[in-house]
C-alpha positions in Angstrom: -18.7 14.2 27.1 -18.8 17.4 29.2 -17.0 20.6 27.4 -15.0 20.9 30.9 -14.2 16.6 30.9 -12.6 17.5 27.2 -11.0 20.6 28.5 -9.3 18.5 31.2 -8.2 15.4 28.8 -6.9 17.4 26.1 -4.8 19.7 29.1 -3.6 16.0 30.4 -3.0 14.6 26.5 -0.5 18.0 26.1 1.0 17.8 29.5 1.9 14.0 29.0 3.3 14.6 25.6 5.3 17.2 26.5 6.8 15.7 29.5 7.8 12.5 27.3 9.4 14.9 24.3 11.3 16.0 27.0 12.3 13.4 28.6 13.2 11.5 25.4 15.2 14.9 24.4 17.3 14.3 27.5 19.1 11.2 25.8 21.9 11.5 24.2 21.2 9.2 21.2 24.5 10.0 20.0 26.6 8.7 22.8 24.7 5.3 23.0 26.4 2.0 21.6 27.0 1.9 17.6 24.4 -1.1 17.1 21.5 1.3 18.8 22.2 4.1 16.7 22.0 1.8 13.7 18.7 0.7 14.4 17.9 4.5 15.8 18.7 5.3 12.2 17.1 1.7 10.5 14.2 0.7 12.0 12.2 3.9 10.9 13.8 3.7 7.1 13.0 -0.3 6.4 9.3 1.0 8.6 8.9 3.6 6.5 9.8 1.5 3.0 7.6 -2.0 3.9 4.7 0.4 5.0 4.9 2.1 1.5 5.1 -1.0 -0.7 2.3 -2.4 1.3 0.2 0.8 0.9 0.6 0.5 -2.8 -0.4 -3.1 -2.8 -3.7 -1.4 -2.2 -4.0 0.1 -5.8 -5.4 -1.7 -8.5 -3.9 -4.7 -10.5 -2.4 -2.1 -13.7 -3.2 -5.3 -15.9 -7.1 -4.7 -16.1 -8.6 -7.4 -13.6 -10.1 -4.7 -11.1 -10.1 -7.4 -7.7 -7.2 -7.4 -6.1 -8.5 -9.8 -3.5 -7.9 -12.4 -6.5 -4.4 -11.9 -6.2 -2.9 -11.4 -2.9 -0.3 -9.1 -2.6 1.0 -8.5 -6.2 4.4 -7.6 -6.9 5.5 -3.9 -6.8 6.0 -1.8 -10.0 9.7 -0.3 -10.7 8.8 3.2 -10.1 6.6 2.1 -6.2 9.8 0.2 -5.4 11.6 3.2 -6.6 9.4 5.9 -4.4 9.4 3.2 -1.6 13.1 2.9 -1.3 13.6 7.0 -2.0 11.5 7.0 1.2 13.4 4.8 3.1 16.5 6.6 2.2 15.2 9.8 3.2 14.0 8.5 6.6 17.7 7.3 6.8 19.2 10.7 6.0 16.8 12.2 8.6 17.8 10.0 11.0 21.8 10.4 10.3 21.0 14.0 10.6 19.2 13.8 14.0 22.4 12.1 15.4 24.6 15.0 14.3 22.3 17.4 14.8 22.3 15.8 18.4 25.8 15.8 18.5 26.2 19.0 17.7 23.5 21.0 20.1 25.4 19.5 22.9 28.6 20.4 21.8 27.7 23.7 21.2 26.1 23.9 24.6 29.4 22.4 26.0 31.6 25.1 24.6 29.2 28.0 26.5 29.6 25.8 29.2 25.9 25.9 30.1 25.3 23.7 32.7 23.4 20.5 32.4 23.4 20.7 28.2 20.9 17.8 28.2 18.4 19.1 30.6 18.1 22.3 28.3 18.1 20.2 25.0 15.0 18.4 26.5 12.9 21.1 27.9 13.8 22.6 24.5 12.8 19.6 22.7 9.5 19.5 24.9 8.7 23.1 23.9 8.9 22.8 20.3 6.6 19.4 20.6 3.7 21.7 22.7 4.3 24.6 20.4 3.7 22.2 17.2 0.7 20.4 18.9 -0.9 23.4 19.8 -0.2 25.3 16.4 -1.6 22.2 14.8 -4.6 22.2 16.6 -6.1 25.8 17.3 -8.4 25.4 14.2 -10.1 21.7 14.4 -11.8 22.8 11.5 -9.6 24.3 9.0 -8.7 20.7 6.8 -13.4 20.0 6.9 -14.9 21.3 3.7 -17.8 21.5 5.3 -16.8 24.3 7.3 -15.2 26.7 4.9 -16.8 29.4 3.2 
């Protein structure tokens, strides 16, 4: 692919990514009805948890026979079903916070009586994502051995 084609793409892949953090910042997750918030906060956790035990199921049977194939999915250890539900409870902590810290950016924007508190929480949200992506991707070769000295 042409340097200038990848130039292009990448500028489109940023662009689109920042116009959807935005948009998505623009919602006010904490105004919407109690059973969307739940699963706003949910989902991700019980994601997050299932995703981990099944990672584990990966690792090798602790008991010696080295095929795991054999087996199937084996039942998970006390402490992978402890770190899988720590997981999950931290996913649901960062969610709970999210809704306040939602809440409470609008509120404070309220009280200064800015206008159109949700616009400026989105293009603020939007920002941060194309400050992150780009910050996480001026050096494509800083995590490849290869390239260090």
């Amino acid at each position: 692919m042409a340097p200038s084609q990848r130039i292009r793409i990448r500028i489109l892949s940023l662009a689109v990514g920042t116009a959807a953090a935005s948009g998505l910042g623009m919602i006010p997750v904490h105004r919407l009805p109690r059973p969307v918030r739940a699963g706003y906060v949910l989902l991700p956790a019980v994601l997050s948890t299932g995703v981990s035990l099944l990672a584990q199921q990966g690792c090798l049977d602790p008991s010696g026979d080295d095929d795991p194939i054999l087996h199937g999915l084996r039942p998970p250890t006390v402490p992978e079903a402890a770190l899988s539900l720590a997981l999950g409870g931290l996913m649901v902590w960062a969610g709970v916070a999210g809704l306040r810290l939602d809440r409470g950016a609008e509120g404070f924007l309220r009280r200064r009586e800015v206008p159109a508190p949700r616009l400026w929480i989105g293009l603020a949200t939007g920002a941060v994502t194309l400050a992150s992506t780009l910050l996480d991707t001026r050096d494509p070769g800083r995590d490849d051995p290869s390239k260090q000295a």
